[in-house]
N, C-alpha and C positions, 0 to 999 in steps of 0.2 A: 232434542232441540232445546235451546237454551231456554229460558225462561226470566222476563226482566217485570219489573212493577216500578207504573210510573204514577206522581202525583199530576192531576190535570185540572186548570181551576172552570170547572163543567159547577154548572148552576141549574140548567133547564134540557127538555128534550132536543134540543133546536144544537146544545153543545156537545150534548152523546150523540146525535148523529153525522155532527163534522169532523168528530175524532172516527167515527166508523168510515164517514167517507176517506178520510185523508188515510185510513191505514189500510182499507181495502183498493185504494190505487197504488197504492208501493207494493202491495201482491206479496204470498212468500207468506204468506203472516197469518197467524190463528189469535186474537185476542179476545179478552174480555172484560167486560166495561162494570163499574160497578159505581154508579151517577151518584147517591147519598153519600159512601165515603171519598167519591172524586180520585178512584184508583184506576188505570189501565195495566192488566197485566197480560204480554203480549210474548207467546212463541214464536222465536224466529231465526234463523243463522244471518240476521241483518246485522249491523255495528250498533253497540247502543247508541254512536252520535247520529247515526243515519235514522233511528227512532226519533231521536230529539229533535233532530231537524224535521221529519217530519210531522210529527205531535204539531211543534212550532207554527206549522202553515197554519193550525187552526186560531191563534190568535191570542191563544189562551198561554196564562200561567205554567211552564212544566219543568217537573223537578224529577229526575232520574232516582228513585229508592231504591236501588240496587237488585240484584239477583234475586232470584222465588225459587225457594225449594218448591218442587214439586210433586 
């Protein structure tokens, strides 16, 4: 499964938890958050724009950093 890392502009818990909610309802998807450097790097056979789009519902800044070796 692919692996993508996204910049997300998360500042407090209240912003890592609406990035966990909005990527645990598109389902399909293994991520992880990492709030200090403001990175989501998310497993998934989704589209990267279908991540973006949904990243985007939270409201926040998001910027697609490409592929993650894993």
């Amino acid at each position: 499964m692919p692996r993508h890392e996204f910049s997300v502009d998360m500042t407090c818990e209240g912003c890592y938890n609406a990035v966990a909610r909005v990527l645990n309802k598109l389902g399909g998807v293994q991520f992880e958050i990492d709030l200090p450097s403001k990175r989501v790097s998310i497993d998934s056979e989704h589209s990267v724009d279908a991540l973006l789009e949904t990243l985007k519902k939270t409201g926040k800044t998001v910027t697609y950093l490409g592929p993650q070796d894993q």
